[in-house]
Short mmCIF file of the C-alpha atoms (twelve columns), coordinates in Angstrom:
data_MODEL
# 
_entry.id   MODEL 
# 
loop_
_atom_site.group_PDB 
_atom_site.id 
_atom_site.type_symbol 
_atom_site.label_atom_id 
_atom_site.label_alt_id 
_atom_site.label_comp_id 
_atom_site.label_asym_id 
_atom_site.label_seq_id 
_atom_site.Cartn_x 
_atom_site.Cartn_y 
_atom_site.Cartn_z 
_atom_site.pdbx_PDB_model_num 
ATOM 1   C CA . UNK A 1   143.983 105.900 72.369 1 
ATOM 2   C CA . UNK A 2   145.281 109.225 72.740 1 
ATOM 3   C CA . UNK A 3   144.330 111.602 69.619 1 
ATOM 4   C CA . UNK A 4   146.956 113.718 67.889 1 
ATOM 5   C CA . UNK A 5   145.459 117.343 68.097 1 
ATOM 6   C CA . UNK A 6   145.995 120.062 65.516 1 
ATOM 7   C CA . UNK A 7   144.287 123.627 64.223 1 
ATOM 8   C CA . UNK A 8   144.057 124.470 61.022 1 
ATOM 9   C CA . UNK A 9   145.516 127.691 60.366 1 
ATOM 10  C CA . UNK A 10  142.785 130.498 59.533 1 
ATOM 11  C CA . UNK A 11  143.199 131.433 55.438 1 
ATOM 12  C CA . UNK A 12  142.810 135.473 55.931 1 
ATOM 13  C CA . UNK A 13  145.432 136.413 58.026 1 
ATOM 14  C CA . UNK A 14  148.273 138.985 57.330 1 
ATOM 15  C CA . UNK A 15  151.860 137.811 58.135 1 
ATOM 16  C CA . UNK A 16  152.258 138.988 61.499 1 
ATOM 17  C CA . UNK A 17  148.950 137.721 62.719 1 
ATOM 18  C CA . UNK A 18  149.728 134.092 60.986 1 
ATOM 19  C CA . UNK A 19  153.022 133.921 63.295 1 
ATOM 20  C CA . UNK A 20  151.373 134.642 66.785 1 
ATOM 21  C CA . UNK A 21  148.558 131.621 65.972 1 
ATOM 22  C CA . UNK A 22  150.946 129.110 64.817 1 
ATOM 23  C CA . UNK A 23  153.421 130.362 68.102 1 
ATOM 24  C CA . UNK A 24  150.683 129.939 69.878 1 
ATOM 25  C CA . UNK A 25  149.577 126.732 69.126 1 
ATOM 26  C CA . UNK A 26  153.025 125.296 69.305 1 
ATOM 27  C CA . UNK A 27  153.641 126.725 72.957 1 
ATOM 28  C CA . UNK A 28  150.316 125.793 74.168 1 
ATOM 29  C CA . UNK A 29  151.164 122.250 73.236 1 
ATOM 30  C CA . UNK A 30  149.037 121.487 69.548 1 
ATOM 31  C CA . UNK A 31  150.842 118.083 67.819 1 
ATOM 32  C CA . UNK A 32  150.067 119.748 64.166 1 
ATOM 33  C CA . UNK A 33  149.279 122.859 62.867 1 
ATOM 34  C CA . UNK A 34  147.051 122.320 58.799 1 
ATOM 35  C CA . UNK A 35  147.645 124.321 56.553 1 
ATOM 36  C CA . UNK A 36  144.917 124.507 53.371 1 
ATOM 37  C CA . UNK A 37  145.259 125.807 50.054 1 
ATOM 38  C CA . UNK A 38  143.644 127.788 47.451 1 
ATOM 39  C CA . UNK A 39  145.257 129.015 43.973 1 
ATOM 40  C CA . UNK A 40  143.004 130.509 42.452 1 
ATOM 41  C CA . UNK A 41  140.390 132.630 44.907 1 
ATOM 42  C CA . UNK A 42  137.939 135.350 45.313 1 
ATOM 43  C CA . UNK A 43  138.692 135.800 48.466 1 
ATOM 44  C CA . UNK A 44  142.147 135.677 51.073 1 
ATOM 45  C CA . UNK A 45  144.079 132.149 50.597 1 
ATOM 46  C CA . UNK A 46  147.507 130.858 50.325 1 
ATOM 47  C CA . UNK A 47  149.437 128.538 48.420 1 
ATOM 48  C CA . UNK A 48  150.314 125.630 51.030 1 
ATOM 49  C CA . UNK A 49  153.990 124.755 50.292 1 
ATOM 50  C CA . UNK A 50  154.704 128.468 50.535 1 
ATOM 51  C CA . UNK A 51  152.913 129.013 53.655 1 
ATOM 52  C CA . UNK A 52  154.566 125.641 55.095 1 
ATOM 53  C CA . UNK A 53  157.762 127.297 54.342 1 
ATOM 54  C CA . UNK A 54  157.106 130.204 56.571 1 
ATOM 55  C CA . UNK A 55  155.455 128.204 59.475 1 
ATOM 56  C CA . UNK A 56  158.814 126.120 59.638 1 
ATOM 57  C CA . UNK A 57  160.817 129.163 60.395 1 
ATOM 58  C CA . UNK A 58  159.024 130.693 63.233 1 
ATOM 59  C CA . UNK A 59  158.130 127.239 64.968 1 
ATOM 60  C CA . UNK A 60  160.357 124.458 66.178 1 
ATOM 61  C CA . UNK A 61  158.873 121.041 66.763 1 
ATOM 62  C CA . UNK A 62  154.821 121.238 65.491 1 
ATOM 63  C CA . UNK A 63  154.223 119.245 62.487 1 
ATOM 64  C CA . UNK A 64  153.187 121.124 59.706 1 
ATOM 65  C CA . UNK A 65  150.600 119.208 57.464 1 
ATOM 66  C CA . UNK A 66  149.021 120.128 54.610 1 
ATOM 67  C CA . UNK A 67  145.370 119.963 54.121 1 
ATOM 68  C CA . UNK A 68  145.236 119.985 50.998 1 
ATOM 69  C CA . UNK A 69  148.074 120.635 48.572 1 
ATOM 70  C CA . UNK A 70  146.210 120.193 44.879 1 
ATOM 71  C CA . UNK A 71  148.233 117.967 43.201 1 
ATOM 72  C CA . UNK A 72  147.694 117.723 39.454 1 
ATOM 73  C CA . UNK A 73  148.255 121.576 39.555 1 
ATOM 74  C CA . UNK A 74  151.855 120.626 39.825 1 
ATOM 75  C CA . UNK A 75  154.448 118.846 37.838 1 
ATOM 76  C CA . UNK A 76  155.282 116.307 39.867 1 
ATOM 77  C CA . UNK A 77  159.145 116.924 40.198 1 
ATOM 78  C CA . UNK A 78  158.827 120.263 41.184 1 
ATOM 79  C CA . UNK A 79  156.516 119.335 43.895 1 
ATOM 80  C CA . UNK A 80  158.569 116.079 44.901 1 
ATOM 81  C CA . UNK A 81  161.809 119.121 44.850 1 
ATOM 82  C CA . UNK A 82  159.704 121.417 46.893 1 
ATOM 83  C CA . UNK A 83  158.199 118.998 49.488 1 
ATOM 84  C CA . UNK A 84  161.604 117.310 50.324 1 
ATOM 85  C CA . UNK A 85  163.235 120.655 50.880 1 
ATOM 86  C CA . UNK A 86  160.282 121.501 53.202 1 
ATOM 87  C CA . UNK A 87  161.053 118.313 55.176 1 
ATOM 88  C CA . UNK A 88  164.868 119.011 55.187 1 
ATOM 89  C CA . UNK A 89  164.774 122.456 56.245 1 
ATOM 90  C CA . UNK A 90  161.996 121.977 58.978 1 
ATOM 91  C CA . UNK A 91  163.740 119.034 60.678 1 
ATOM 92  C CA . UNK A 92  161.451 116.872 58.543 1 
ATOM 93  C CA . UNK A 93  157.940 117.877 60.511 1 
ATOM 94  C CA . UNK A 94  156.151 118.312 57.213 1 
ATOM 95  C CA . UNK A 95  152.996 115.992 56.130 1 
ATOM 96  C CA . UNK A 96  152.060 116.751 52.629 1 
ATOM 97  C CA . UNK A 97  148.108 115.910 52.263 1 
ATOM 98  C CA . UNK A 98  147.018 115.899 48.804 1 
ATOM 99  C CA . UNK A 99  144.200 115.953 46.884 1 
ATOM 100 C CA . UNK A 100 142.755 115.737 43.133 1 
ATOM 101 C CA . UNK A 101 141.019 118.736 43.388 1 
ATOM 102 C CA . UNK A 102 137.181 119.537 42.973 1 
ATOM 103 C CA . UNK A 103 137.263 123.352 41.974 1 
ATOM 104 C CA . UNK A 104 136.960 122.488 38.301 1 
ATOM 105 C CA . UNK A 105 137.322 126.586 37.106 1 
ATOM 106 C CA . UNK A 106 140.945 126.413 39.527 1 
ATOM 107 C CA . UNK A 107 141.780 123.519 37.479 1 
ATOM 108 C CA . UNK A 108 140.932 124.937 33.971 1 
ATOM 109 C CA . UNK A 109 143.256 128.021 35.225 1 
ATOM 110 C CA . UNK A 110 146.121 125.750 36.071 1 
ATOM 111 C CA . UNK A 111 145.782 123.928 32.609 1 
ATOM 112 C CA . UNK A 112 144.593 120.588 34.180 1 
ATOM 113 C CA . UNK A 113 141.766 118.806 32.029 1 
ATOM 114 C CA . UNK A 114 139.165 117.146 34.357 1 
ATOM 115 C CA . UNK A 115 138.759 114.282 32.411 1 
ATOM 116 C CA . UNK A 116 142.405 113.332 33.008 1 
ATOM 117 C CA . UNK A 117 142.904 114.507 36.284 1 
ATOM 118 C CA . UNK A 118 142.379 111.349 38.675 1 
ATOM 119 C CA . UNK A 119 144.967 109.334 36.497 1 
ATOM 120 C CA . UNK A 120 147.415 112.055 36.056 1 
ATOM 121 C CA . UNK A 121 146.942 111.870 39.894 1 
ATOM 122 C CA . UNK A 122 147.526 108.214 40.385 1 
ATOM 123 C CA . UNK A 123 150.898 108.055 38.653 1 
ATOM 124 C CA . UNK A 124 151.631 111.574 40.503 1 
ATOM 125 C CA . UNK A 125 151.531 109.686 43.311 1 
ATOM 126 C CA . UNK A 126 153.763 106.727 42.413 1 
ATOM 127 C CA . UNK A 127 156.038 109.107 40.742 1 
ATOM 128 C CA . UNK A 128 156.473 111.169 44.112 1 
ATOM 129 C CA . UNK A 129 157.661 107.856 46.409 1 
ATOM 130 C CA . UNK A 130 159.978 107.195 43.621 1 
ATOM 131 C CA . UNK A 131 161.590 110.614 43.507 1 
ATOM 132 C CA . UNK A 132 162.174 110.935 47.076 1 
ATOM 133 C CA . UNK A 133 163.860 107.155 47.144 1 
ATOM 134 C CA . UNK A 134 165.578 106.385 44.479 1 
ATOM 135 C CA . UNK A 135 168.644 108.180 42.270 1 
ATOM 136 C CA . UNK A 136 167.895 108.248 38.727 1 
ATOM 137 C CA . UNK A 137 164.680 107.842 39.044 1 
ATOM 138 C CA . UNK A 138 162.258 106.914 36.160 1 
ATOM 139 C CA . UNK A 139 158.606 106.713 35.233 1 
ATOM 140 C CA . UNK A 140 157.050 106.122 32.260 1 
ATOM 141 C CA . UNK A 141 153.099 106.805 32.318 1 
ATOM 142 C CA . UNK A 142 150.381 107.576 29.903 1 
ATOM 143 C CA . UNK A 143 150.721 111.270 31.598 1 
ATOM 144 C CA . UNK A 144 154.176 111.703 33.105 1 
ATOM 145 C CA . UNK A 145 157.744 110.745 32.078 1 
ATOM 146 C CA . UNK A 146 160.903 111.696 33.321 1 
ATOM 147 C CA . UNK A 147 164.464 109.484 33.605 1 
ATOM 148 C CA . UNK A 148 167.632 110.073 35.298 1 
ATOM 149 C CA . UNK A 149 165.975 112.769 37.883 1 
ATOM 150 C CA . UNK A 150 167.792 112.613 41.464 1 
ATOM 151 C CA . UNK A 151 166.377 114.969 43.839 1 
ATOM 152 C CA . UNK A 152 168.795 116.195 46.359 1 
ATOM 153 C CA . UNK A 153 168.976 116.109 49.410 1 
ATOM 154 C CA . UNK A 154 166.740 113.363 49.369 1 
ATOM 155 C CA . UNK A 155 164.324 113.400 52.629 1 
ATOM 156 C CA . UNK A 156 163.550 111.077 55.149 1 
ATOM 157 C CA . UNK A 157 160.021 109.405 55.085 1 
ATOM 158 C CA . UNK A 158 157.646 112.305 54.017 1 
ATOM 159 C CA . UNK A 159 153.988 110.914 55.523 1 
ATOM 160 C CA . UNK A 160 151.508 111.087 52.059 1 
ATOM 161 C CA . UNK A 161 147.854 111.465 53.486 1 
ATOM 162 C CA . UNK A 162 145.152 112.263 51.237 1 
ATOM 163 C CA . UNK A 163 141.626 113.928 51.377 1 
ATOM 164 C CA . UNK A 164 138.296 114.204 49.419 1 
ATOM 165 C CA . UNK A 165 134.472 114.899 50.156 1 
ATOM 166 C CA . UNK A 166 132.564 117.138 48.130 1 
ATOM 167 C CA . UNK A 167 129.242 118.849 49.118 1 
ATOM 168 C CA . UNK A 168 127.907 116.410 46.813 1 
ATOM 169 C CA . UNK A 169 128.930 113.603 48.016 1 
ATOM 170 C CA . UNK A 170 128.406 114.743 51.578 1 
ATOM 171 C CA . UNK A 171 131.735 114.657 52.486 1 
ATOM 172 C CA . UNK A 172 132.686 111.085 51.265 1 
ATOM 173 C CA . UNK A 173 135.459 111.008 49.167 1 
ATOM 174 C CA . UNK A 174 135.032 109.316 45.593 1 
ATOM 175 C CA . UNK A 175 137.911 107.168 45.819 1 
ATOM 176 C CA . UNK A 176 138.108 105.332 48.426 1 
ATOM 177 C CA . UNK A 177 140.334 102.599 46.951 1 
ATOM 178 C CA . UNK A 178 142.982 104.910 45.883 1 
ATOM 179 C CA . UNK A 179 143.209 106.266 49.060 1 
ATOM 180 C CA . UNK A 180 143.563 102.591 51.000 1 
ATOM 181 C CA . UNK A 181 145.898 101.841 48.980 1 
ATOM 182 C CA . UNK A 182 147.916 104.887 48.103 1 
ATOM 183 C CA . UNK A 183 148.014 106.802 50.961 1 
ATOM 184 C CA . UNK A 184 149.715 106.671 54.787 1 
ATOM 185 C CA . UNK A 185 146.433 108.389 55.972 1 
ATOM 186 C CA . UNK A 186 143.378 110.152 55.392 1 
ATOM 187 C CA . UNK A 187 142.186 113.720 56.105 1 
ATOM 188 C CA . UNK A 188 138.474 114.059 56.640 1 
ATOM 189 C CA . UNK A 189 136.644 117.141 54.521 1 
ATOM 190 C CA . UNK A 190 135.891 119.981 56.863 1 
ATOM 191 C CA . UNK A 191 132.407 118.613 55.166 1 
ATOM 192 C CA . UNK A 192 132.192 115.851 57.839 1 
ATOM 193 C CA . UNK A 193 133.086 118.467 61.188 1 
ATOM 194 C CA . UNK A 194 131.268 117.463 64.537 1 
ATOM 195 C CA . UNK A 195 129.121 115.148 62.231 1 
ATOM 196 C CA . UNK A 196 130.481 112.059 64.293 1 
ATOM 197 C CA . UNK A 197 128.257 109.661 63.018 1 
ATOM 198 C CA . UNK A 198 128.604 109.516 59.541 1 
ATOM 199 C CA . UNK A 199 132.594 109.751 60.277 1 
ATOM 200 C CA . UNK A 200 132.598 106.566 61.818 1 
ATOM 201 C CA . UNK A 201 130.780 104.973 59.013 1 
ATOM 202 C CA . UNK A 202 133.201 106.475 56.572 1 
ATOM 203 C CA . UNK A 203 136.434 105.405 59.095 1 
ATOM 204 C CA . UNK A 204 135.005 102.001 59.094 1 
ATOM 205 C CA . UNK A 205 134.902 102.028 55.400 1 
ATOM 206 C CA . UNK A 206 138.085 103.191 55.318 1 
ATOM 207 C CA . UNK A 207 139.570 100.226 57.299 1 
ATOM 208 C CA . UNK A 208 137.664 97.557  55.649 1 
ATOM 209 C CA . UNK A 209 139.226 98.859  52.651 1 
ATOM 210 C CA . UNK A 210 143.148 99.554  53.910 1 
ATOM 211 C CA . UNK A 211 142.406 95.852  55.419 1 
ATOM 212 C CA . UNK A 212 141.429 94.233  51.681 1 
ATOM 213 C CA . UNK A 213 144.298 96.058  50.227 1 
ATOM 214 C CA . UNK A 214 146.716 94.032  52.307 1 
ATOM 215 C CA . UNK A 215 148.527 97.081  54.515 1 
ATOM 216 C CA . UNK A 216 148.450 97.455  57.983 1 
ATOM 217 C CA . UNK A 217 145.303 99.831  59.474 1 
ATOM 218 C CA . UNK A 218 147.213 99.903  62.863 1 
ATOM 219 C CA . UNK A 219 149.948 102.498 60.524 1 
ATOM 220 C CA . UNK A 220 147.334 103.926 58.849 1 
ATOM 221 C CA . UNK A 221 146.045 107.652 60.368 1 
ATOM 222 C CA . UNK A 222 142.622 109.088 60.109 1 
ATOM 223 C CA . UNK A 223 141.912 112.880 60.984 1 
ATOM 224 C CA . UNK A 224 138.841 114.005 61.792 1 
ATOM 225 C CA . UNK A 225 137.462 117.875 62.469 1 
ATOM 226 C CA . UNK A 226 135.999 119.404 65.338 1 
ATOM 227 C CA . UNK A 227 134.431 123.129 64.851 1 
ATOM 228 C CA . UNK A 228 133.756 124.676 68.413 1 
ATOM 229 C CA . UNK A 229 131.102 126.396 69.872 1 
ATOM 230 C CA . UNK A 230 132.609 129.317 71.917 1 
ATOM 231 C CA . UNK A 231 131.919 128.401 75.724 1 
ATOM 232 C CA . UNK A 232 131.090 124.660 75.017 1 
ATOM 233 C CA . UNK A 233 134.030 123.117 76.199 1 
ATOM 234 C CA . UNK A 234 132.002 119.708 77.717 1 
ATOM 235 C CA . UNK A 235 130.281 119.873 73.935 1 
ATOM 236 C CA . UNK A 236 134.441 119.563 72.789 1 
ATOM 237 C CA . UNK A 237 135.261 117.136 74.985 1 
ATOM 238 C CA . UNK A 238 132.172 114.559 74.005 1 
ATOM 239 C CA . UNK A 239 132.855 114.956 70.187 1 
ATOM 240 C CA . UNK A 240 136.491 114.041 70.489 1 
ATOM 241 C CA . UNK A 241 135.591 111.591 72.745 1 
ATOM 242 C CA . UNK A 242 133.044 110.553 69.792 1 
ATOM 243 C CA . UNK A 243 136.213 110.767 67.242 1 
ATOM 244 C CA . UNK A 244 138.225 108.820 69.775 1 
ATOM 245 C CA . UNK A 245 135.833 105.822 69.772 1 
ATOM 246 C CA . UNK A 246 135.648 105.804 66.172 1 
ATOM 247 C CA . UNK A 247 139.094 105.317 65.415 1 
ATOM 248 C CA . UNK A 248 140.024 108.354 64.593 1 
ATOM 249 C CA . UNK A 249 144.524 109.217 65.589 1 
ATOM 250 C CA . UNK A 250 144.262 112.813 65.160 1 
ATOM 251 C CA . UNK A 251 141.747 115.615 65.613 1 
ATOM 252 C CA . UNK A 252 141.989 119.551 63.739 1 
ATOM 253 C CA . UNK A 253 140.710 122.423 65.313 1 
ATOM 254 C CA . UNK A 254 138.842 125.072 62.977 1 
ATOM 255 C CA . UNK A 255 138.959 128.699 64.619 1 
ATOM 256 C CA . UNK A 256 139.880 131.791 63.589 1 
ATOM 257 C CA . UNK A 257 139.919 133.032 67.219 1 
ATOM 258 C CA . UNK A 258 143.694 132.705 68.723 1 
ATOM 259 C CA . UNK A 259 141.892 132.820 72.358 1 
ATOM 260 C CA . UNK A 260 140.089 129.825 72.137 1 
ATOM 261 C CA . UNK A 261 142.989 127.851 71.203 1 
ATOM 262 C CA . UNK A 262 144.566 128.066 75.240 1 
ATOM 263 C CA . UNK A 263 140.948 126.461 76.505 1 
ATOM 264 C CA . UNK A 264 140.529 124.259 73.658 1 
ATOM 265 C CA . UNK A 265 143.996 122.667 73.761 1 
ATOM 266 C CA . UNK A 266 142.962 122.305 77.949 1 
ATOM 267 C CA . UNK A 267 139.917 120.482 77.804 1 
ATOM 268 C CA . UNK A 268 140.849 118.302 74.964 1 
ATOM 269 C CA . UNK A 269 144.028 117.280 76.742 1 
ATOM 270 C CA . UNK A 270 142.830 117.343 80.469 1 
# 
């Protein structure tokens, strides 16, 4: 099985510097670029959707995934709104990954109560497929309600992956059920990097549990994360071999350094 390969785009750079990676990525031949997201930080981060939005216009054909948009610090119809204009306007090569959210401080900022948060996800969720389907749509929730909301233009399929893992839960997410049965895939936590092992007892999890929720694990994806070693490239090569055997269909990149991303993308693809 071939693996979809990606880089996640480094969080501190200025403008200029954030064009020439994701140009570079795209001409070297990278299937994704992921984009992460911070609201509320000490130190340099963007807002995903916005930084999405600039990606699309100075690349062509990478797909442009999100890794992870926070959810709940959203109402839903503005994020259904802004995620099916990003798909329109980029010649629909956006992947929204979402998340609940563990920063509980960002959350308190954003008004979003913990103790609500995972259901106020949940029908987030539901509420998002129906936006991006239906005319007139309407939910009725114990934490959202809207009628009569058509979202225009409505997008094609927009992929919904999810992620989770928490230092404390070393990298397993809490939720494994809602993501089987919620989600079209599954972003690992940058927790879980080169840690091969326990990522193939998690991806087996994870298919035991899209399997018992009746849905198909052969349209299911599963990302995994590789963090190099500068010089290592046969070190590369076995862990995404590693991610390969476990089942993983696509594979992110963390560096900050643009060079490494010409000899990565050639001995992962050789």
């Amino acid at each position: 099985m071939t693996l979809r390969l990606g880089c996640t785009v480094p969080t501190g750079l200025p403008p200029g510097e954030l064009r020439a990676f994701a140009v570079t990525a795209e001409r070297l031949g990278y299937d994704h670029l992921s984009v992460p997201e911070h609201l509320v930080s000490r130190t340099p981060a963007y807002e995903s959707l916005t930084l999405v939005a600039f990606l699309a216009a100075v690349t062509t054909r990478i797909e442009l995934a999100t890794a992870m948009t926070i959810l709940p610090h959203r109402p839903v119809v503005l994020a259904a709104k802004q995620a099916a204009q990003l798909a329109h306007l980029s010649g629909d090569r956006l992947r929204l990954g979402i998340a609940l959210g563990a920063d509980d401080a960002e959350s308190a900022a954003l008004g979003v109560a913990r103790e609500t948060r995972a259901a106020l996800f949940e029908e987030q969720v539901r509420a998002l497929r129906l936006l991006w389907t239906r005319p007139d749509a309407e939910f009725a929730g114990a934490h959202l309600a809207f009628s009569g909301v058509t979202l225009t233009p409505r997008p094609g399929p927009i992929p919904l992956w999810m992620g989770g893992g928490t230092l404390r839960t070393g990298g397993r997410p809490g939720a494994l059920h809602r993501i089987a049965t919620l989600a079209d895939g599954f972003t690992m936590s940058g927790l879980l990097a080169n840690r091969t092992r326990r990522g193939a007892a998690l991806i087996a999890e994870l298919r035991t549990a899209v399997t018992e929720a009746g849905r198909d694990w052969a349209a299911f994806g599963t990302e995994a994360r590789l963090r190099p070693a500068p010089g290592r490239p046969d070190a590369w090569r076995a862990l995404a071999d590693a991610w390969r055997s476990a089942g993983a269909t696509h594979l992110t990149v963390t560096t900050d350094d643009r060079s490494l991303l010409g000899p990565l993308h050639a001995a992962l693809t050789g």
